[in-house]
N, C-alpha and C positions, 0 to 999 in steps of 0.2 A: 514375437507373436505375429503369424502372418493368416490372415481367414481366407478361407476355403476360396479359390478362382480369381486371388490377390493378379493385378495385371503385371505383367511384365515391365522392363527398364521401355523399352522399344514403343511397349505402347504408352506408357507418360510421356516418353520424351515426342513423342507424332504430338500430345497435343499442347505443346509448348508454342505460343504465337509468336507470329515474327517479329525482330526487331527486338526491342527491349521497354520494357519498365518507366512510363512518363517519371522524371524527377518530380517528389510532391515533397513542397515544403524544406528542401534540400535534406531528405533523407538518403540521393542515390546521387550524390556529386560526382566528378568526374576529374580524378590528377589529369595534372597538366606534366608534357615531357619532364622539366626540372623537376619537378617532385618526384616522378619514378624514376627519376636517376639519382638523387637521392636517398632513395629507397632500396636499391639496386644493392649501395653499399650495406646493405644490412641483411640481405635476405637472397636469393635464389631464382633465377629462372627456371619456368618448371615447364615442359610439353603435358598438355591435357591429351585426353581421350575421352571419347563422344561416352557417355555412360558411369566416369568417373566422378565416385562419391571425393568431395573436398572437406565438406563439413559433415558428419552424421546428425542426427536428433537424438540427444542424450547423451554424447560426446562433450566433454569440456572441451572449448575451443581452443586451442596450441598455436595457433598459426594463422597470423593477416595476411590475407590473400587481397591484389589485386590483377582482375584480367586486363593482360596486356593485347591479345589475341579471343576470338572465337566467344561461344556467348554461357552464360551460366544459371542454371536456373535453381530459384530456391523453393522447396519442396515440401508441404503440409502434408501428413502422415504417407509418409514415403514406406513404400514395402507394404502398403495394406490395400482394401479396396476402395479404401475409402482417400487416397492419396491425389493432390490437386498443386498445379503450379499456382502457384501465388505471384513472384515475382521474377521475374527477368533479367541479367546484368549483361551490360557489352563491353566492351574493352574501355579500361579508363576508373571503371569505376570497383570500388574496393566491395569485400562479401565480410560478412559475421553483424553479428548483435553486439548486443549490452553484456551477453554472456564473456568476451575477450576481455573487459573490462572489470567486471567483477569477479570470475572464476567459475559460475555459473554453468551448468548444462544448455548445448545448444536446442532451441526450443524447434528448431526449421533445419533441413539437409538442403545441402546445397552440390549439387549435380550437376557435369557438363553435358550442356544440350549441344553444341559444336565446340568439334577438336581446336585448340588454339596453345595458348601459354597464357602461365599466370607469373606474379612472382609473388615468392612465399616470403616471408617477414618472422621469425619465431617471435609468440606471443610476448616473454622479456624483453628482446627488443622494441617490440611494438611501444609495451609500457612506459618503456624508457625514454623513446622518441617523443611520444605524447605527452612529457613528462618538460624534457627541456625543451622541445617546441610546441610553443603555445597556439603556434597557429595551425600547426597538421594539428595538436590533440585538439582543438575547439571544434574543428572539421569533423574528425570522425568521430565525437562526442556529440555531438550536437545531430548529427546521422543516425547515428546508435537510438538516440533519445527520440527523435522522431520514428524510426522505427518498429521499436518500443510501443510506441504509441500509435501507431497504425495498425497493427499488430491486435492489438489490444482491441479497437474500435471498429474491427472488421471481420473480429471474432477467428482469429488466427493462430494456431498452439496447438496444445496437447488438447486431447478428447476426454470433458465430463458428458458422461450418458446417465438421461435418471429422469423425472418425471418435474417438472415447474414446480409441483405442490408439497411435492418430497424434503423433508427436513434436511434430511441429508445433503440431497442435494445444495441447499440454499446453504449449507454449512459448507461445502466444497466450492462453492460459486462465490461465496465473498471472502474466506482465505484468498483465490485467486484472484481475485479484484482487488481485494486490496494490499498485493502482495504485488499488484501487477505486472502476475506471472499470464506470458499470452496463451490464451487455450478458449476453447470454441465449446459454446454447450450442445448438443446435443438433447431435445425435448422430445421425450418418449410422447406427449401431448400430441405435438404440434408437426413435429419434426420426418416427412417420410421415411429419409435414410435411418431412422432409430428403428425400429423393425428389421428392416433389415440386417444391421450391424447385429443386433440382439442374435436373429437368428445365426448367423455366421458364426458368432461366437460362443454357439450351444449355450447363450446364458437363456432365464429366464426373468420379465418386469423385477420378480421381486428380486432377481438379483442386487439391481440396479442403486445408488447410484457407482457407478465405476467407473476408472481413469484408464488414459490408454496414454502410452509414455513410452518411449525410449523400445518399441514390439512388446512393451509388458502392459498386463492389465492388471490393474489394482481393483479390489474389491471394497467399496465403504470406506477409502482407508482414512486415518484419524488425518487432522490437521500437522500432527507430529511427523507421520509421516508421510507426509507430502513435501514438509520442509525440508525432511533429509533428502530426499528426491533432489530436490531443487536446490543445494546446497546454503540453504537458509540459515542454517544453523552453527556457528561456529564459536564457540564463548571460551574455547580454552587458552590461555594467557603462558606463556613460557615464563619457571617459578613460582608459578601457581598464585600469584597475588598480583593484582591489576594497581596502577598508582588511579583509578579512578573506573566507579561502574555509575554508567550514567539507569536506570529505569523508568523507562517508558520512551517510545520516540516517535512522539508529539514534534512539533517546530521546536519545542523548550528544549528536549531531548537530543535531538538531532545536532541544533548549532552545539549543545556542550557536549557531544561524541567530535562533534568538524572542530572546535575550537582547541578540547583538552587533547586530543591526535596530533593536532597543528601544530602543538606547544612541547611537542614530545613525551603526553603522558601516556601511558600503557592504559589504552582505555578499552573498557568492554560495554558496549549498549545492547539492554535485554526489552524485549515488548513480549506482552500478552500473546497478540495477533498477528500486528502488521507495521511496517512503520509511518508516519505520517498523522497516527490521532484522530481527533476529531475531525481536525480538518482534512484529512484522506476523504470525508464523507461529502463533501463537496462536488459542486461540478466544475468552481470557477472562482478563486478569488480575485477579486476588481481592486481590491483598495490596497495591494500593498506595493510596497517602495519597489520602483526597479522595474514593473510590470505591470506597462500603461495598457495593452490590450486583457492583460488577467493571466491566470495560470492557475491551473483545475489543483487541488489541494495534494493527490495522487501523485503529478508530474513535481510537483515543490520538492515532494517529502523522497521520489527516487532521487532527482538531484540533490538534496542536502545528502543521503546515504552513500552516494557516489563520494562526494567529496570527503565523507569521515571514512570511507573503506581507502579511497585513495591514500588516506595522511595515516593509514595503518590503523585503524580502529575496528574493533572485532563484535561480530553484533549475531545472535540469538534471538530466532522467531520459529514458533514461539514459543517464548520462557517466561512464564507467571511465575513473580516473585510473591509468596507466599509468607514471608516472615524476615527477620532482621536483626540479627544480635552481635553483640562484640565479644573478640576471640583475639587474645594471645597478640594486641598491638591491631588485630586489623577488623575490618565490618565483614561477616559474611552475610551475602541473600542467599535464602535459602528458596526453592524453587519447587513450582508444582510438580515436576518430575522427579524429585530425589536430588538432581545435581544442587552444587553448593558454589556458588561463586565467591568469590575474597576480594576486598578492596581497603586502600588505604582510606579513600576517601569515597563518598553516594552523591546524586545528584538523584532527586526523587522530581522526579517528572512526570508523572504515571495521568497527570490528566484527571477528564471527567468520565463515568461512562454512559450514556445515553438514559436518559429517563421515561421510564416506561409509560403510557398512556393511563391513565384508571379509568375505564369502560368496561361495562361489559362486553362478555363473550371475547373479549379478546385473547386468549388463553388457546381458544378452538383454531384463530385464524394465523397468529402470530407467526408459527414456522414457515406460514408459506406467503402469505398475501401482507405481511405488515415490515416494513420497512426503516429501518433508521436512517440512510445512505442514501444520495441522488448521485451515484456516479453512473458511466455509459452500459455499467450489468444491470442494474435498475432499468433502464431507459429501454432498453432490449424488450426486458419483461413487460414493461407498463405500453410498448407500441399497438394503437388500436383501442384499448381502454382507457375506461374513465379511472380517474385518479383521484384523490382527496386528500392534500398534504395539510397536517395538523401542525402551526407554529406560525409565532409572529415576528422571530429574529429573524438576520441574516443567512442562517442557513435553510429556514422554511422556505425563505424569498427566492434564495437561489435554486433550489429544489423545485420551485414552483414556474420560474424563469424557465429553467432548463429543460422539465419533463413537458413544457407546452409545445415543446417541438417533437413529438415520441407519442404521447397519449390522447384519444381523442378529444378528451375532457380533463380541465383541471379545473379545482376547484379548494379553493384555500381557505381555512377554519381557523379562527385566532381569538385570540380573548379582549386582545386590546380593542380599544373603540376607533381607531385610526392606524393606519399599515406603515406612519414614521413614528409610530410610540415606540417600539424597541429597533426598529429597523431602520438603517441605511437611509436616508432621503434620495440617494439616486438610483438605489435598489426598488423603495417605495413606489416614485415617478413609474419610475417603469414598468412595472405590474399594473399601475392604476391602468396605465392608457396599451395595457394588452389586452387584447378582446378575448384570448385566446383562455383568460385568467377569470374567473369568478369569484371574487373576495367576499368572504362571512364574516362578518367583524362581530364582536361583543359575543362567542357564540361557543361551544363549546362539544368536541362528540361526548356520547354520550353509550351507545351502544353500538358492535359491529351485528350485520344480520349475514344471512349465510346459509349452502347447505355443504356437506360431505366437505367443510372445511376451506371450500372455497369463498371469497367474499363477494357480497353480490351488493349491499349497502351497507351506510353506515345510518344512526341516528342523530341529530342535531338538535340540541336544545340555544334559543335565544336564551343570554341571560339577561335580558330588561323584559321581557315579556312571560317566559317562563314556556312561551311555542314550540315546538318541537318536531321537528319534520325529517324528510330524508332525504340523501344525497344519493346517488346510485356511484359505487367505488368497486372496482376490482381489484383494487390495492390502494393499501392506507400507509402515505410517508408521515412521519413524525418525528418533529423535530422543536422539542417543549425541554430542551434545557439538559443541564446534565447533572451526576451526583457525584464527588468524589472519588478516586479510587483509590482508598487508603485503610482498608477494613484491613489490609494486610499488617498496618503499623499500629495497630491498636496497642501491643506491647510496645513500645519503643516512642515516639519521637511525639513532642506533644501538637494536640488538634485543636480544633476550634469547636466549637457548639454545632457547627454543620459538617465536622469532619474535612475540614482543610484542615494542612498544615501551618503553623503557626511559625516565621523566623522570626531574627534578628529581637530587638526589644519584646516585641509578642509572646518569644519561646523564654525570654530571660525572666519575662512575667509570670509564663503559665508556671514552671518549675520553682519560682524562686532563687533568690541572688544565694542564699546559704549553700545551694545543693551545687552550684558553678564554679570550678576550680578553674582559676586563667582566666582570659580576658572573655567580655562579655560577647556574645553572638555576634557575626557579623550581619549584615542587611537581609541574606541568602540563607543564614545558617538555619539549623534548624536546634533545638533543646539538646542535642548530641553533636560534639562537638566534630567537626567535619563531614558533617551529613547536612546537604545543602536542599533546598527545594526553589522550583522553577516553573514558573508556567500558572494554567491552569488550577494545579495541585492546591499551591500556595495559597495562602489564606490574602483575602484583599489584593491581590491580582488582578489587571486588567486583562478582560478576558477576549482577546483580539492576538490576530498570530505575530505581525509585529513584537509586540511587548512578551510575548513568551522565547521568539527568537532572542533579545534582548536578554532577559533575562539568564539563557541558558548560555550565552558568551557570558554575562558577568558572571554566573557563575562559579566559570573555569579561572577565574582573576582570584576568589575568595578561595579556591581550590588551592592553588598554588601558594596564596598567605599561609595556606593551615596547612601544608606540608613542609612550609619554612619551620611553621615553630609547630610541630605533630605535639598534640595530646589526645590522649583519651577522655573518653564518658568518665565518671564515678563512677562507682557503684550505687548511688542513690540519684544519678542522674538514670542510669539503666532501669532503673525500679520504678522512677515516675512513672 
């Protein structure tokens, strides 16, 4: 798809600036001679020409390129009118994403702005090299990942066009955040060139909202298929039975896809959404092991993914496991779409999923102005307005931390009587002494106010006084806990009174010793014998990402015991 007086190569490339691309953060390093003579042995010198597409947009990436000569530039919606250099490369330094790494569609074209030479690398190779050298793959893995990530925070990718207040929208804007696929919104609100674009492309508002990808424009399209777009989706197993399907990738989820792939096991990991979980919703974890400056919950959860696609681990987004029964020696999930996955053995990881507020009128504001999530697509929306993040754990605080720098107001609503009752002490500290933060302690919302659906306040009741006042919010974060995701195993695997899963002695209890053939549950197991649970899920779990990473390596330990000695459920274990 090209709209109507799309400019020509000649006039992009006029406004390509000189020189190249500041390095930020070591995303745009630069080989040294030994390295490209190294490299030399593996791949091709190639003469460029001034105009010459290297990489397309929507192109799987085939081939590492590094300019040896002349300069290269990388190209946001190339071939439209709406197409903008973004980055710049000179000699030395290497072109592609995270896409040559995963298999993924390239999200940027990449163009020579001056004739030189490059030398070309085939994609295999590439993998291979990054593979047994630790220090080239660290280099351009750690580039890729920064990337990624500037990309992303700079509003860089494919084009969602739609309107801020639009459902749709908000349902295409956080698939891609938290898929952290790069692409740039477009705000028929706010946005000049959305008018434009519209017109150009003979749509009309109520078209809206719609993706621009690869010259194709997608209409409304479902989450589903956005994944295929994006190569999201791949769950098919050679043999058609997987030695392990992990569900859900949470941190629990993720290490037991990296750990059970590591170990040689045929593993498939499925999510709803996205991978990364609750903590994808994050903007920043501080406290865990390894990562004294922190690391946003998003960047954890790409990295863990990386590493279980690298050890050959097969993952589907998104695939709602919907049901769960045993067949003929093995488990199938069975799936919101019709497909049916097989496994020898489950790891049920599936999490919490976000707990809804009980206010009124929030039903009116919800699709557009009410929030679960503080990552940098949030922070976009809330810049200039006031805010009002509802919660008093860890992830309120961070929520509240983060959006002070984005919204003109924030203002935090908690029930506890003090801000280290469920939260962090050095989270705590630091909220108290930002000015920037407004804390409501003991206090609770109560009702959202609003007109045509936008939010304009909230209500706020003290609960020691019973007062009730108002806070002015254009958007309301909420972040008050979360409720199991296990409505799917109501047939199958035994629960607790709040709908976690119950292992090891717990599930030997809830079922009874009579109905257990073989040795009793291991610590992980759950009431069906090699069907484990991890994380979040589990019943009496510490609910911190640490201890759910843990858990989802121990795991793949109790995996491998129970494919030593494989038994099946009863039949009156199935019927519990």
């Amino acid at each position: 798809m090209t709209a109507p007086g799309t400019p020509g190569i000649e006039e992009l490339l006029a406004t390509v600036p000189p020189g190249e691309t500041p390095d930020l953060n070591g995303a745009y390093p630069r080989f040294d001679e030994p390295r490209i003579a190294s490299l030399e042995a593996l791949g091709e010198r190639r003469p460029t020409e001034r105009g010459e597409v290297l990489i397309a947009e929507g192109d799987q990436e085939r081939t590492f390129y590094v300019v040896l000569a002349g300069r290269v530039a990388v190209v946001e919606a190339f071939g439209t009118a709406e197409q903008r250099v973004v980055w710049v490369h000179g000699p030395g330094r290497f072109l592609g994403e995270l896409g040559l790494v995963t298999g993924q569609a390239a999200f940027l074209t990449s163009v020579v702005a001056e004739p030189g030479e490059v030398l070309a690398v085939p994609a295999d190779r590439f993998r291979a090299l990054a593979t047994e050298d630790p220090a080239f793959g660290d280099t351009v893995l750690r580039a890729y990942l920064v990337r990624r990530s500037l990309a992303l925070g700079e509003g860089i990718g494919f084009r969602i066009v739609g309107s801020r207040f639009s459902p749709g929208s908000r349902r295409l804007l956080e698939f891609a955040a938290r898929n952290r696929l790069p692409h740039r919104f477009v705000d028929l609100e706010t946005d000049p060139s959305a008018e434009r674009l519209i017109r150009e492309l003979d749509l009309a508002p109520s078209d809206t909202p719609i993706v621009l990808f690869r010259n194709r424009l997608l209409r409304n399209p479902s989450t589903t298929e956005l994944a295929a777009e994006f190569g999201l989706y791949e769950p098919a197993v050679e043999g058609g039975v997987a030695d392990l399907v992990v569900v859900g990738a949470g941190p629990a989820g993720l290490a037991a896809a990296v750990y059970g792939a590591s170990e040689g096991l045929e593993t498939v990991l499925l999510d709803a959404v996205a991978t990364g979980g609750q903590a994808a919703r994050t903007s920043r974890i501080e406290n865990y092991l390894g990562f004294p400056t922190g690391i946003s919950g998003g960047e954890l959860a790409e990295r863990a993914l990386l590493q279980a696609e690298r050890f050959g681990a097969h993952r589907a987004v998104p695939a709602k496991a919907v049901g769960m029964r045993w067949r003929d020696g093995d488990y199938v999930l069975e799936l919101a779409d019709g497909h049916q996955v097989a496994a020898r053995c489950v790891v049920i990881a599936t999490g919490v999923h976000v707990r809804r507020l009980k206010a009124r009128r929030l039903e009116e504001f919800e699709d557009a102005c009410v929030y679960y999530a503080a990552t940098p697509v949030e922070a976009r929306q809330c810049i200039g307005d006031p805010v009002v993040v509802v919660g008093g754990g860890n992830s309120a605080g961070q929520a509240a931390a983060f959006l002070a720098g984005h919204a003109v107001e924030v203002r935090m609503v908690l029930r506890e009587g003090s801000l280290d009752e469920q939260m962090s002490r050095y989270l705590a500290d630091r909220i108290a002494h930002d000015p920037r933060i407004e804390v409501h302690l003991r206090a609770e919302v109560e009702e959202l106010e609003g007109e045509s659906g936008q939010l304009a306040s909230v209500v706020v009741r003290d609960t020691r006084t019973g007062h009730r006042y108002r806070l002015p919010a254009r958007y309301l974060m909420v972040f008050i806990g979360g409720d199991p995701c296990t409505s799917w195993l109501s047939d199958s695997v035994a629960l607790d009174a709040g709908g976690y899963v119950l292992t090891g002695p717990n599930a030997q209890r809830a079922v009874g010793d009579a109905t257990l053939a073989g040795p009793a549950p291991s610590l992980l197991e759950t009431s069906w014998p090699g069907v484990f649970a991890a994380g979040d899920v589990r019943s009496g779990s510490v609910k911190r990402v640490a201890s759910a990473v843990g858990e989802g390596a121990m795991a793949v330990r109790f995996v491998h015991e129970h494919l030593a000695t494989a038994r099946g459920p009863t039949t009156e274990e199935c019927a519990e």
